[in-house]
C-alpha positions in Angstrom: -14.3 36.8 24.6 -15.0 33.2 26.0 -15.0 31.8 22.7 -11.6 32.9 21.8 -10.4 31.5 25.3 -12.3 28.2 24.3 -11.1 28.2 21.0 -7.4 28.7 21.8 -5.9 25.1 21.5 -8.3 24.5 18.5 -6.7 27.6 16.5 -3.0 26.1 17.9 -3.5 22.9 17.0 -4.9 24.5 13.4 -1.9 26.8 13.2 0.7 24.1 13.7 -0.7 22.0 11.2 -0.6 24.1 8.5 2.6 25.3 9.5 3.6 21.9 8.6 2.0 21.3 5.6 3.4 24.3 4.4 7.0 23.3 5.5 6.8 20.2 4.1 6.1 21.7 0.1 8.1 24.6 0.3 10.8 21.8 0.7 12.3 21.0 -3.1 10.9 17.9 -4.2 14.3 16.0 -4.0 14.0 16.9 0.1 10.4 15.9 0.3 11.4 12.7 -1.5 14.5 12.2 0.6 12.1 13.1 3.6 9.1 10.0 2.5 12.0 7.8 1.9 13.9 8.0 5.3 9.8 7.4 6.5 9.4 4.5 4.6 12.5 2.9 6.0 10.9 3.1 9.9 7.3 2.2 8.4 9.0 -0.8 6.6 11.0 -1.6 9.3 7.7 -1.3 11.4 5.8 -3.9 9.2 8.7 -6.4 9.5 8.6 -6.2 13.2 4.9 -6.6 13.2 4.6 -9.0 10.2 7.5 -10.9 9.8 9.3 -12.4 6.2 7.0 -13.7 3.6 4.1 -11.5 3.9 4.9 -9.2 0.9 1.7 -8.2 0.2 0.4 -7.6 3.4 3.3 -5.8 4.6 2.8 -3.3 1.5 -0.8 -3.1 2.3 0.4 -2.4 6.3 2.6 0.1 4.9 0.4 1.6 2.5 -1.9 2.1 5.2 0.5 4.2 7.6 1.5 6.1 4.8 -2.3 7.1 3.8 -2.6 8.5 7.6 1.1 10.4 7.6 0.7 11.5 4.1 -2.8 12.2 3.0 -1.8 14.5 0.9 0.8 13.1 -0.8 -1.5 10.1 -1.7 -3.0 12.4 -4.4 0.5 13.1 -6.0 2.1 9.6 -5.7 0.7 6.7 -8.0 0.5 3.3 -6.2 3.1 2.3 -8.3 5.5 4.7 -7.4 5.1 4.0 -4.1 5.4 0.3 -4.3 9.1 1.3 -6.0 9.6 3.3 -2.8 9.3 0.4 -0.4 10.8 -1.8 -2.9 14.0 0.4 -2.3 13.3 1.0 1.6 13.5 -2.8 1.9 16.7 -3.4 -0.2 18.0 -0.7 2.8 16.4 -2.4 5.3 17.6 -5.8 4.4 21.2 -4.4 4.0 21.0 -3.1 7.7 19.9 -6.2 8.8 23.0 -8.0 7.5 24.7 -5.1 8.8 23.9 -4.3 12.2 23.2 -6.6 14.9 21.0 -4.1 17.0 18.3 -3.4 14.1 18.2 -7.2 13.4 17.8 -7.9 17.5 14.7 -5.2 17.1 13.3 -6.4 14.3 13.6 -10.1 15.1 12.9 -9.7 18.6 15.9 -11.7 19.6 19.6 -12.2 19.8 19.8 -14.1 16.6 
């Protein structure tokens, strides 16, 4: 009996999880892609903040990364190249909300440019 009452968060935690995962694929694949997408624009938007312009390849590699740990799974179904198309779009968005709107462009930049 004290092992289930040890256990308890363990099995939540477990539970939740694969709740999740299983969400996530029983999404169509238009919504799962729609779903990565709208990711990539924060983890994009992320690696400009961090990174700032001109570091192409190492904002790829940032957002490579934080993909790897958000989507493990995903990793095994999306080619490199793929996904390098994905951020390629995710940046055309993200450079037309910069033009767009001032308040991205202040949190991105850090400033009131």
């Amino acid at each position: 009996m004290d092992w289930i009452v040890q256990s308890f968060w363990i099995f939540a935690v477990v539970v939740v999880v694969l709740t999740s995962v299983i969400g996530f694929f029983n999404l169509a694949k238009e919504k799962r892609i729609e779903k990565i997408k709208e990711w990539l624009l924060y983890a994009c938007t992320l690696a400009e903040k961090e990174l700032g312009s001109g570091t192409g390849q190492v904002k790829l590699r940032y957002v490579y990364d934080l993909f790897l740990d958000k989507f493990k799974f995903m990793s095994m179904i999306i080619t490199f190249e793929q996904f390098s198309n994905l951020v390629d779009n995710s940046l055309d968005s993200l450079r037309e909300m910069l033009k767009n709107n001032k308040e991205i462009k202040k949190l991105v930049e850090g400033s009131d440019k």
